[in-house]
N, C-alpha and C positions, 0 to 999 in steps of 0.2 A: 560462416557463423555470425549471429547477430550480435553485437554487443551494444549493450545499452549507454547510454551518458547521460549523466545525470543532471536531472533539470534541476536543481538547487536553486534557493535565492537563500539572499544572505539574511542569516536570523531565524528561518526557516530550522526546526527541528528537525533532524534524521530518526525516516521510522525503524524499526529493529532489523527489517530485511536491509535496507540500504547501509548500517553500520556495517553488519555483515559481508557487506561486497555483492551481496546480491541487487537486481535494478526494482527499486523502488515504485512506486504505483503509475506516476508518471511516463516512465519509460514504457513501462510495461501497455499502459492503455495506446501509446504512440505505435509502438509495433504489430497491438493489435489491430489499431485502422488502418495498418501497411497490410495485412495478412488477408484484412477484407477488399482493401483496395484489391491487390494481385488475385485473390479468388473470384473477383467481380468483373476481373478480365477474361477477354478469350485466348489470351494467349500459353497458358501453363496444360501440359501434361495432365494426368491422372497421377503419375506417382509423383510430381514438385508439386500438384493438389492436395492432395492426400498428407504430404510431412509436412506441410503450411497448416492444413485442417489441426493436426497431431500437435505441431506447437503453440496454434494458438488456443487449443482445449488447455496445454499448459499453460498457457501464461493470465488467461482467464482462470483459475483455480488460483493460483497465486496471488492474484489481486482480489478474487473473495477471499483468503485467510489474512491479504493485508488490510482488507474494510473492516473482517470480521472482530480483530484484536484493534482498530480504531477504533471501534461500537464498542466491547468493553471496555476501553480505558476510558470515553467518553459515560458511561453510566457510571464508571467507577466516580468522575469529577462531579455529573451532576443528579448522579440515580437514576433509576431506571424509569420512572415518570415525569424526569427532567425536572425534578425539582431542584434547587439548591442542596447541595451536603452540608449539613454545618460545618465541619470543619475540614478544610482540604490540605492533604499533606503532599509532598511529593513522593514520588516512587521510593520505597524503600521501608515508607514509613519516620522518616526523619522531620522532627518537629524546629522550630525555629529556635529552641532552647532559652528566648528569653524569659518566660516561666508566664508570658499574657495571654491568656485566650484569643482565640483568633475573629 
């Protein structure tokens, strides 16, 4: 079984799947140029072909819903024409409470 590790750098945000314990975009794009390495060999089976093909369909799907939820919180920050927001809060909705415009 693969398990992933995680490529962190320090200061580096954790995205939602990586809190979770799940491997994060990183990992995930690393294992899928191992899935292409080993299918680009002539050494594997039909059926070690075949559940290589079957995880990396999975692990491609995963890392488009991990782009796809970057892309919205990214338009959330600067809209969806990349304009500037006027005023950016962070997640939750939480204002800095010292009562100045931002």
């Amino acid at each position: 079984m693969w398990r992933a590790s995680p490529l962190s750098s320090p200061g580096r945000p954790k995205l939602d799947t990586e809190s979770k314990g799940e491997p994060g975009l990183d990992p995930l794009i690393l294992r899928i140029e191992e899935i292409v390495r080993r299918l680009d060999s002539d050494s594997l089976g039909l059926d070690e072909a075949l559940a290589l093909f079957e995880e990396g369909v999975g692990h491609l799907a995963r890392a488009r819903e991990i782009l796809d939820r970057t892309e919205l919180r990214i338009e959330e920050l600067i809209g969806p024409q990349g304009e500037a927001v006027e005023e950016l809060r962070p997640p939750g909705g939480a204002d800095r409470g010292d009562g100045e415009d931002a």
